[in-house]
MARTORPA-586391 format. One record per atom (N, C-alpha, C): x, y, z; residue number from 1; residue in three letters. Coordinates in Angstrom, 1 decimal. Example, Ala and Ser with C-alpha at 12.3 -4.5 7.8 and 13.67 -1.06 7.14 Angstrom:
2
REC       X       Y       Z  num  residuo
REC    13.2    -5.7     7.8    1      ala
REC    12.3    -4.5     7.8    1      ala
REC    13.2    -3.3     7.8    1      ala
REC    12.8    -2.2     7.1    2      ser
REC    13.7    -1.1     7.1    2      ser
REC    12.9     0.0     7.9    2      ser
END
This chain:
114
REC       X       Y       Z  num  residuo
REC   -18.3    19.1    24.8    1      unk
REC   -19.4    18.4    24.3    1      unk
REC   -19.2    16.9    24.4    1      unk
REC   -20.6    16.2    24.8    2      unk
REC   -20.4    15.3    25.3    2      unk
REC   -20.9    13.9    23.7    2      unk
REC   -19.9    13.2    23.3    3      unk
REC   -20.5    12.4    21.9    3      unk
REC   -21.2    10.9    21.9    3      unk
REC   -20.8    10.6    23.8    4      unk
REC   -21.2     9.3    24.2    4      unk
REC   -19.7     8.3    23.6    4      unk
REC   -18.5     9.2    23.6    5      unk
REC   -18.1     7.5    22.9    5      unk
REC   -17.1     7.7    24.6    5      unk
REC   -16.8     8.5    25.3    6      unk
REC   -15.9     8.1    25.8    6      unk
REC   -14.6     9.2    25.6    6      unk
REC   -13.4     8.3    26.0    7      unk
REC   -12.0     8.2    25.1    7      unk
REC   -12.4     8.1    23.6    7      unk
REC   -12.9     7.7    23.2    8      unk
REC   -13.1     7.3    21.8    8      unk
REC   -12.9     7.9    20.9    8      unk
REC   -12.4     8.2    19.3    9      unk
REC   -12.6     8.9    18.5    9      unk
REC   -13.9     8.6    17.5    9      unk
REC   -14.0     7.1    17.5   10      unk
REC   -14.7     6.7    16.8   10      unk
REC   -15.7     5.5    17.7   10      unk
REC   -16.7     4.9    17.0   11      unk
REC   -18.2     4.4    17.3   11      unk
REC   -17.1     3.3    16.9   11      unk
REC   -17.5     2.4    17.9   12      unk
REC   -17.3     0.6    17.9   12      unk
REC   -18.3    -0.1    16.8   12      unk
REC   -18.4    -0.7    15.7   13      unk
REC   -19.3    -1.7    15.3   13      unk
REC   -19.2    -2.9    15.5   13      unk
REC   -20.3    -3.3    16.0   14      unk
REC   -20.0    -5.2    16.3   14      unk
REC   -19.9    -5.8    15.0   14      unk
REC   -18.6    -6.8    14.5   15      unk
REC   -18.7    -7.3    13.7   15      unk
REC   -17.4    -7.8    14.0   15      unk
REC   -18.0    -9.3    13.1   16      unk
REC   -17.0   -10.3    13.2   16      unk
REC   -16.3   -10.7    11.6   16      unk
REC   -14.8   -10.7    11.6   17      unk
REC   -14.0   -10.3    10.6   17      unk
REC   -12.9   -11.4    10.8   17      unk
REC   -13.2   -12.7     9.2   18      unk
REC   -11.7   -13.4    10.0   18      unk
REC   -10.1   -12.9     9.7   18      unk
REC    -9.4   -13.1    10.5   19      unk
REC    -8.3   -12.1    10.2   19      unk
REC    -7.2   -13.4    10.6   19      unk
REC    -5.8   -13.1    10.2   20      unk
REC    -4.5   -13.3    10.3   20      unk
REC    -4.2   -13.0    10.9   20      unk
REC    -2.9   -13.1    12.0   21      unk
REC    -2.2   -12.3    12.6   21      unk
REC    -0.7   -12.9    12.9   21      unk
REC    -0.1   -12.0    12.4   22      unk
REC     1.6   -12.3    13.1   22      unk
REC     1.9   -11.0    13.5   22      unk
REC     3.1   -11.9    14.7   23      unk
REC     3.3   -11.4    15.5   23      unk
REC     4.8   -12.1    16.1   23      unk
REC     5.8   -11.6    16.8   24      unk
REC     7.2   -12.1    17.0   24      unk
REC     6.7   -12.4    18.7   24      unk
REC     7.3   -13.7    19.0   25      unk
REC     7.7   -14.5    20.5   25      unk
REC     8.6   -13.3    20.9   25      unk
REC     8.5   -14.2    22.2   26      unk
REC     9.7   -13.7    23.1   26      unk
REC    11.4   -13.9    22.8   26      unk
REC    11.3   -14.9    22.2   27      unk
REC    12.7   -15.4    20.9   27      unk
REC    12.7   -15.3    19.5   27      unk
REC    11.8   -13.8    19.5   28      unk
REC    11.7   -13.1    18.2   28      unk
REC    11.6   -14.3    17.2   28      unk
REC    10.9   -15.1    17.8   29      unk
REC    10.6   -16.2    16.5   29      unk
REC     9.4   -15.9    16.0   29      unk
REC     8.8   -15.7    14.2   30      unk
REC     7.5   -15.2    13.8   30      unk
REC     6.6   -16.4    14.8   30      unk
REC     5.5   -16.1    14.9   31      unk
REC     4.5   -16.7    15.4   31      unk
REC     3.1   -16.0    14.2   31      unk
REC     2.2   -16.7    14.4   32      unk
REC     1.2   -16.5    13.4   32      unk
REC    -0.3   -16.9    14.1   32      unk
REC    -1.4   -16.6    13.9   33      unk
REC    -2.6   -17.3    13.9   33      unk
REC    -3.7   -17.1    13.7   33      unk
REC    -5.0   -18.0    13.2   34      unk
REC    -5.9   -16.9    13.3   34      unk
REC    -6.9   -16.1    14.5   34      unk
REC    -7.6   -15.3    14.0   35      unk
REC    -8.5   -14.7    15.0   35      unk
REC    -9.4   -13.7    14.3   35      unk
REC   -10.3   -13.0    15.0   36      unk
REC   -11.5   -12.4    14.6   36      unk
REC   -12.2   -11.3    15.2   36      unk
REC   -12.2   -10.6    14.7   37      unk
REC   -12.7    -9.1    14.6   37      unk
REC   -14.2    -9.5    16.0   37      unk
REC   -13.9    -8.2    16.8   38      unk
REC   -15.3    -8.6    17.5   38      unk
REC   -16.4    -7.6    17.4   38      unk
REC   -15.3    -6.3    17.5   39      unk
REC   -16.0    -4.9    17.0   39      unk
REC   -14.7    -4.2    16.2   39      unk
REC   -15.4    -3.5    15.3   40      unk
REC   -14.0    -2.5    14.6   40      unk
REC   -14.2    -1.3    14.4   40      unk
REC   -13.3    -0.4    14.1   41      unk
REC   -13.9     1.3    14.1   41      unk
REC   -13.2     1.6    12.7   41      unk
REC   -12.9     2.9    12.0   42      unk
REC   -12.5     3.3    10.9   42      unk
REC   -10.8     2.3    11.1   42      unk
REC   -10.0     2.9    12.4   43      unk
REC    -8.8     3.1    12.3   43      unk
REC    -8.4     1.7    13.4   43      unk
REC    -8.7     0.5    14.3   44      unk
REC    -9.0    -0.3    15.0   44      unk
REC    -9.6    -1.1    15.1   44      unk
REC    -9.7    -2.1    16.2   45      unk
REC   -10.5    -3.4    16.9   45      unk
REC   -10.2    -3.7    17.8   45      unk
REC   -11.4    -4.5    18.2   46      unk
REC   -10.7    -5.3    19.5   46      unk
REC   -10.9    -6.9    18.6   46      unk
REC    -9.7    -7.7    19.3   47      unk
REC   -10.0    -9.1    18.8   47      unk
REC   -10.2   -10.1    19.5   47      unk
REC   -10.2   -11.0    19.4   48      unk
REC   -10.8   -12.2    20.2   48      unk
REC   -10.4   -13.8    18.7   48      unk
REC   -10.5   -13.9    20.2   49      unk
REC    -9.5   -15.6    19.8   49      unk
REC    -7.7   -15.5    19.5   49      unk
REC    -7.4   -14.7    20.9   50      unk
REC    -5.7   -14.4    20.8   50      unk
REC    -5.8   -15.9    21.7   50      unk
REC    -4.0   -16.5    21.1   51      unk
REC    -4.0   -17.3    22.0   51      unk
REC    -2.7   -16.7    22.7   51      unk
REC    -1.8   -16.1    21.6   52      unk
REC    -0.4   -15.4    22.6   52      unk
REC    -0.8   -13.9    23.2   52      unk
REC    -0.1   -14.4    24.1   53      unk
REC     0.2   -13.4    25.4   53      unk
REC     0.9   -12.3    24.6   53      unk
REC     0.6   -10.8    24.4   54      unk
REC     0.8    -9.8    23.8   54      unk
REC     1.0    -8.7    24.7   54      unk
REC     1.5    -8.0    24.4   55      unk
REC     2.1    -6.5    25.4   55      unk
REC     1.2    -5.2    25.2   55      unk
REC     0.8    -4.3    25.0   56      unk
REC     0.4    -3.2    25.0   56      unk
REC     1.8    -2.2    24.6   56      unk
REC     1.8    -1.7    23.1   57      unk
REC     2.7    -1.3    22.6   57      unk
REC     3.3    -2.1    21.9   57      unk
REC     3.0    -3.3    21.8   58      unk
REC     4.0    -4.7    20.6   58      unk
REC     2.8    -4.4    19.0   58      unk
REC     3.4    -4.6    18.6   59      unk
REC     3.0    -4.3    17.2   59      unk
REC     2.9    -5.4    16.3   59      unk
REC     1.7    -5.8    15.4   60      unk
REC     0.9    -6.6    14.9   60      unk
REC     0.7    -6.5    13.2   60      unk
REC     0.8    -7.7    12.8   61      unk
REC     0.4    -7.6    11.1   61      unk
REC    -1.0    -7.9    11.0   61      unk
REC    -2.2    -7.3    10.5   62      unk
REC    -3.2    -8.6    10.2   62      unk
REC    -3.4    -8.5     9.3   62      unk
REC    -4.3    -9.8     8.4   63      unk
REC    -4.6   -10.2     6.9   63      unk
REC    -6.6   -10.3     7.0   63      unk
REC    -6.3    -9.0     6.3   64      unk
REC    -8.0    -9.5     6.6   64      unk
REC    -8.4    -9.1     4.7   64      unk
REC    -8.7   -10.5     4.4   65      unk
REC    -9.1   -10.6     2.8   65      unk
REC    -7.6   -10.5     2.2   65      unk
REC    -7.3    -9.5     1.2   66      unk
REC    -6.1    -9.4     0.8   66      unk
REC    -5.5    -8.2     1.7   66      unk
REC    -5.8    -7.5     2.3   67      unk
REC    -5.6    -6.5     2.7   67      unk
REC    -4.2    -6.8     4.0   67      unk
REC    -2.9    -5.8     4.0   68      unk
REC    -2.6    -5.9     5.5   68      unk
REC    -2.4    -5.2     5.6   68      unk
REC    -2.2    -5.4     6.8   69      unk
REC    -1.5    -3.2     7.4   69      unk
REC    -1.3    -3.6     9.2   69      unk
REC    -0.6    -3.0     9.4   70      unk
REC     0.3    -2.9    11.1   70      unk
REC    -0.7    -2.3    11.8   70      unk
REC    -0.7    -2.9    13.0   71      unk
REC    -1.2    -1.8    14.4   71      unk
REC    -0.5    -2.3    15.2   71      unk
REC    -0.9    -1.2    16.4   72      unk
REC    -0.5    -1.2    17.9   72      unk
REC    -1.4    -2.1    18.7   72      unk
REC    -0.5    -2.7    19.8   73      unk
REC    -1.3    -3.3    20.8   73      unk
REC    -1.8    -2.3    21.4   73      unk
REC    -3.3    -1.8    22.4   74      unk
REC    -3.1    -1.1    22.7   74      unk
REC    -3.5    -1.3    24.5   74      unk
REC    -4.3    -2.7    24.5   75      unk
REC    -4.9    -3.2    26.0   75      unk
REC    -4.8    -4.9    25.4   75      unk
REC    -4.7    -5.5    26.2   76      unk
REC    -4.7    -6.9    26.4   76      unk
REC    -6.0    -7.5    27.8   76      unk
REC    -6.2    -8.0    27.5   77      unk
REC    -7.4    -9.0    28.4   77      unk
REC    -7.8   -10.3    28.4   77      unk
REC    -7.2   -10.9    29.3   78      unk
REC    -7.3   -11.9    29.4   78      unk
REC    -8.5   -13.1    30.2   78      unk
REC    -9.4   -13.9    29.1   79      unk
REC   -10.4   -14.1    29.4   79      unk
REC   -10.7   -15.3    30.9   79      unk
REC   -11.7   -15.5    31.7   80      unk
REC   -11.6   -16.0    33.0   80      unk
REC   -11.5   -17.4    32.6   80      unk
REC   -11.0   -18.0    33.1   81      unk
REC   -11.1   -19.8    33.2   81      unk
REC   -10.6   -20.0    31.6   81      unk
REC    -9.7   -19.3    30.8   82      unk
REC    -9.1   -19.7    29.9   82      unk
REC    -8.3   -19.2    29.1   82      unk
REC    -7.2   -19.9    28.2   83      unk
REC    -6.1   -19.4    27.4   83      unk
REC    -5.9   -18.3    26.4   83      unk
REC    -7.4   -17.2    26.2   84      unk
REC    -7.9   -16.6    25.4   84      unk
REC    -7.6   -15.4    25.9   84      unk
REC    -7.1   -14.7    24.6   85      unk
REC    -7.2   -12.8    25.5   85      unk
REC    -8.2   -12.6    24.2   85      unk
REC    -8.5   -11.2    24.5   86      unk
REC    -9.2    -9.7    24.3   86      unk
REC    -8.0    -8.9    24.0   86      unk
REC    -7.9    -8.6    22.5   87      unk
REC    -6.9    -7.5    22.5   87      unk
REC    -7.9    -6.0    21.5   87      unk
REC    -7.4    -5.0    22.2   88      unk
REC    -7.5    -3.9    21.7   88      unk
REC    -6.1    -3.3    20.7   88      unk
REC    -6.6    -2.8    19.7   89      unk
REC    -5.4    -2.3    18.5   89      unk
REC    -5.9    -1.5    18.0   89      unk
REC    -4.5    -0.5    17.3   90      unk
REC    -4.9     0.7    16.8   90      unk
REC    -3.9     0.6    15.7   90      unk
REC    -4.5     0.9    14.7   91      unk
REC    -3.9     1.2    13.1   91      unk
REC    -2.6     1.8    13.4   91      unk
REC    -1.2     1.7    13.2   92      unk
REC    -0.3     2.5    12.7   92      unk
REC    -0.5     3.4    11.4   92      unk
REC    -0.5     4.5    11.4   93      unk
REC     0.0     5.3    10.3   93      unk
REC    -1.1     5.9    10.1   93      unk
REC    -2.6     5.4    10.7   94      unk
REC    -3.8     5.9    10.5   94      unk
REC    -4.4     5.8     9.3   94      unk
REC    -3.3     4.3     8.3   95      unk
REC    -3.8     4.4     7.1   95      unk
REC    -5.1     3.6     6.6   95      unk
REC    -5.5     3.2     5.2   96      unk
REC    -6.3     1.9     5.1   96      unk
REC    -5.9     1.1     6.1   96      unk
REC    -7.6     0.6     6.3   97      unk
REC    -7.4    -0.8     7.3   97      unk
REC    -8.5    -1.9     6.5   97      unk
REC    -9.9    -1.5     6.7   98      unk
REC   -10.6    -2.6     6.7   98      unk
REC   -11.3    -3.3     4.9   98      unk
REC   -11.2    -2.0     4.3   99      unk
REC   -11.4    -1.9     2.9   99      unk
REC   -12.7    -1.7     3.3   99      unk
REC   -13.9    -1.3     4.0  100      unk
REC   -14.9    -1.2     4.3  100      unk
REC   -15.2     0.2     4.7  100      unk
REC   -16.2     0.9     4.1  101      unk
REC   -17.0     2.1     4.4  101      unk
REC   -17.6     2.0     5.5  101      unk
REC   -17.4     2.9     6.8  102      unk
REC   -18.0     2.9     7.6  102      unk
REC   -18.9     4.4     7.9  102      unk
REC   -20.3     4.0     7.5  103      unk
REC   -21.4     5.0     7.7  103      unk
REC   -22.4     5.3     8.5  103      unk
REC   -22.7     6.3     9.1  104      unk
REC   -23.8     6.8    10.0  104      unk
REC   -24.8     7.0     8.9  104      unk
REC   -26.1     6.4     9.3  105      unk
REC   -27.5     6.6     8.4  105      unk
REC   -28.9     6.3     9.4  105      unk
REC   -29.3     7.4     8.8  106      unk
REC   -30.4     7.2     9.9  106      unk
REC   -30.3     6.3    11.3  106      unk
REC   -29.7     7.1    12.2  107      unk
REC   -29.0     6.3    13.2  107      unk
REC   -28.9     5.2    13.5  107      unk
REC   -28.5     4.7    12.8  108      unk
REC   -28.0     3.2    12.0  108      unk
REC   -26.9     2.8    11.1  108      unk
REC   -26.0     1.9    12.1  109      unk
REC   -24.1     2.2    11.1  109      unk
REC   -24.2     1.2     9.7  109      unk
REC   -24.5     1.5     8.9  110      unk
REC   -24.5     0.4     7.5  110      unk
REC   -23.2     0.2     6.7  110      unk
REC   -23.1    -0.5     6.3  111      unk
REC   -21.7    -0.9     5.3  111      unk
REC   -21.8    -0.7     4.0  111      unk
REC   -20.5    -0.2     3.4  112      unk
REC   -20.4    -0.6     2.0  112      unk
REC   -19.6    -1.2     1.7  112      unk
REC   -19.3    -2.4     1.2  113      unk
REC   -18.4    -2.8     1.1  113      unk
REC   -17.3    -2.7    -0.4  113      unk
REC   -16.0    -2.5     0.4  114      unk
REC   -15.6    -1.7    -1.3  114      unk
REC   -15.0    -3.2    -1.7  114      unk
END
């Protein structure tokens, strides 16, 4: 059966979320910064406004509100004519992520926000 997402488990929503992020260098020195949600799903995102160069499989803190929780790198992309990636991430442990309800309603994804 075909659901339209793809690979997907879940529906992308566009939304923009300011978030935290640390993350360890190449000389395992913490590194930190911000950046921002572009789309997100129950368990993921992709982000935007990376300035470090990240791996696919390196693993990530973010702070979004009070909330943290770890994910996976899971794609990197790097944007044309500048220092910016596109990263794709996926929740570790499958636990809380966004503190946000994410609902199908009349085929229209609406929020609750908890």
């Amino acid at each position: 059966m075909d659901n339209g997402l793809g690979k997907r488990r879940h529906k992308r929503i566009k939304m923009v979320l300011p978030l935290k992020i640390w993350t360890k260098d190449a000389a395992n020195n913490n590194v930190n910064e911000l950046a921002h949600t572009l789309d997100i799903t129950p368990f993921g995102a992709r982000l935007g406004a990376i300035r470090s160069l990240l791996k696919a499989g390196e693993t990530l803190t973010i702070q979004y509100r009070q909330r943290r929780f770890q994910v996976r790198v899971v794609w990197v992309h790097q944007l044309e004519g500048t220092k910016e990636y596109q990263v794709g991430v996926e929740a570790i442990g499958g636990g809380e992520t966004w503190g946000i309800e994410l609902t199908e309603n009349q085929e229209r994804m609406e929020l609750v926000l908890s």
